[in-house]
C-alpha positions in Angstrom: -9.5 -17.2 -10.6 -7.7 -17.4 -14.0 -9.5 -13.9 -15.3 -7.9 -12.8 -11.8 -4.5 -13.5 -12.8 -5.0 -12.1 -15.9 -6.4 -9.0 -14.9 -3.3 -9.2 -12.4 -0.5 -9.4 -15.2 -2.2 -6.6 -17.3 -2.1 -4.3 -14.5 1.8 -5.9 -13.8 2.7 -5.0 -17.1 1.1 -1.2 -17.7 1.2 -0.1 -14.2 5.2 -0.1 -13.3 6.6 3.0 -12.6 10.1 3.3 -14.1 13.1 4.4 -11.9 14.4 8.0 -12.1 17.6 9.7 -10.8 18.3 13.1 -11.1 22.1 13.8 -11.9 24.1 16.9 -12.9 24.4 17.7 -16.4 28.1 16.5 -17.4 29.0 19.5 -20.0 29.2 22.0 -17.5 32.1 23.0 -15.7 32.9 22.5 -12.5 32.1 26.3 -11.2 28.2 25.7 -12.0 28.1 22.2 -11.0 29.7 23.2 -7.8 27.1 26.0 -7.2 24.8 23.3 -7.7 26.3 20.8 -5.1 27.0 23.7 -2.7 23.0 24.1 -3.1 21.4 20.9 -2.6 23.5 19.9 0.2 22.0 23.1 2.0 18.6 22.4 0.8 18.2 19.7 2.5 20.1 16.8 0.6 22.5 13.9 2.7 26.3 15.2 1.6 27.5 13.2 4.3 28.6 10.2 2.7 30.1 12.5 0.0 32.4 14.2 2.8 36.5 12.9 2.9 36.4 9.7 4.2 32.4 9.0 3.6 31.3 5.9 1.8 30.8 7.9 -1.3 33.4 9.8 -1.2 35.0 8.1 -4.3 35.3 9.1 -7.1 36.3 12.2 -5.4 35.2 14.8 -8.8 33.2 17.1 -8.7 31.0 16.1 -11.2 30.2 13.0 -9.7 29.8 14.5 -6.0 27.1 17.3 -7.4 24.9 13.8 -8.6 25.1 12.3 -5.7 23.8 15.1 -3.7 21.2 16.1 -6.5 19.7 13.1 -6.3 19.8 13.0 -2.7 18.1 16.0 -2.9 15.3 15.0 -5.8 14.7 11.6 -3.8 14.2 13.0 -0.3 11.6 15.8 -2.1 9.3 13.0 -3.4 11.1 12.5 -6.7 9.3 15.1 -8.6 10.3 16.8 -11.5 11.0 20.2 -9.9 13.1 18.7 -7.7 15.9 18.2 -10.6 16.0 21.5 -12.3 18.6 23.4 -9.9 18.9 26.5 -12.5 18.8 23.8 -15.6 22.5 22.3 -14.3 20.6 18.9 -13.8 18.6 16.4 -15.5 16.5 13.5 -14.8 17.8 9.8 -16.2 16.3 6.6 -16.1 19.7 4.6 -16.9 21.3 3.9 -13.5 24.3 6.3 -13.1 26.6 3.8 -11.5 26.5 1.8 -14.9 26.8 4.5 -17.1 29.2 6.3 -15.8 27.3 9.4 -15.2 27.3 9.2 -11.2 29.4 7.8 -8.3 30.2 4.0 -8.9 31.3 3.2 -5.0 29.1 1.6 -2.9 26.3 3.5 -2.2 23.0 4.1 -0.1 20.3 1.8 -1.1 17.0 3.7 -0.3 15.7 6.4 -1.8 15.1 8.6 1.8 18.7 8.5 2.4 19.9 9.8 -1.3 21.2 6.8 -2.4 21.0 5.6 -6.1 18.8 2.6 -6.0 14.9 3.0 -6.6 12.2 1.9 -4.9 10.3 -1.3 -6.7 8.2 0.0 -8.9 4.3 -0.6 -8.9 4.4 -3.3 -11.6 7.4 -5.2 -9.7 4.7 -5.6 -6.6 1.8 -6.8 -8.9 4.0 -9.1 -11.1 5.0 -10.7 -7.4 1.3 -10.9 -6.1 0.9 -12.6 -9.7 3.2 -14.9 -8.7 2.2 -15.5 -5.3 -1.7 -15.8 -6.7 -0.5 -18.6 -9.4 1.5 -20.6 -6.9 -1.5 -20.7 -4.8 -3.4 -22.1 -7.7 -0.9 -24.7 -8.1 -0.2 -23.0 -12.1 3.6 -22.9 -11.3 4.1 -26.4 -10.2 
């Protein structure tokens, strides 16, 4: 049982996926990153809580509307790579935008299908819990 743990945590530890969001690039101006907003929201990203009066409406900037709704777009298309280029105007992070300042720091979605900021748990965060649930069962954490 312990070589099942072990094998558990390895897998834990090199398996995780690391969390992506896709946001526009901030050096451009607002006439390119609002071609690029004006495109994902017809493409097929959620603009509505961008829209006056939406839960994301603020900051109301351009800049940080055009992330919101590439990543909306990039999340509901699988969260591939192509799904972040729009013309090179946007890029792919792995530092949540909300803390960096680099997106829209209201309240936002919290799953992925909707085009909210948060990630899914990645791989190794499911292992690392069955690790857990496995050693409790085994009486190893007390």
């Amino acid at each position: 049982m312990a070589a099942l743990a072990f094998a558990v945590l390895m897998l834990a530890m090199i398996g995780g996926s690391e969390a992506a969001w896709c946001i526009c690039k901030p050096d451009l101006g607002d006439t390119a990153l609002q071609k690029t907003l004006d495109y994902a929201c017809g493409a097929g990203a959620d603009c509505t809580p961008i829209l006056q009066n939406g839960a994301c409406y603020s900051p109301n900037t351009v800049k940080d509307h055009c992330s919101y709704a590439v990543n909306s777009y990039y999340q509901r298309k699988g969260q591939t790579q192509q799904a972040c280029d729009f013309s090179s105007t946007a890029t792919l992070t792995t530092t949540d935008p909300r803390l960096s300042g680099l997106g829209p720091t209201s309240s936002i979605s919290t799953d992925n299908i909707n085009g909210g900021f948060l990630p899914k748990a990645g791989m190794g965060s499911l292992l690392l819990l069955l690790l857990i649930a496995i050693c409790s069962g085994m009486g190893l954490l007390g």
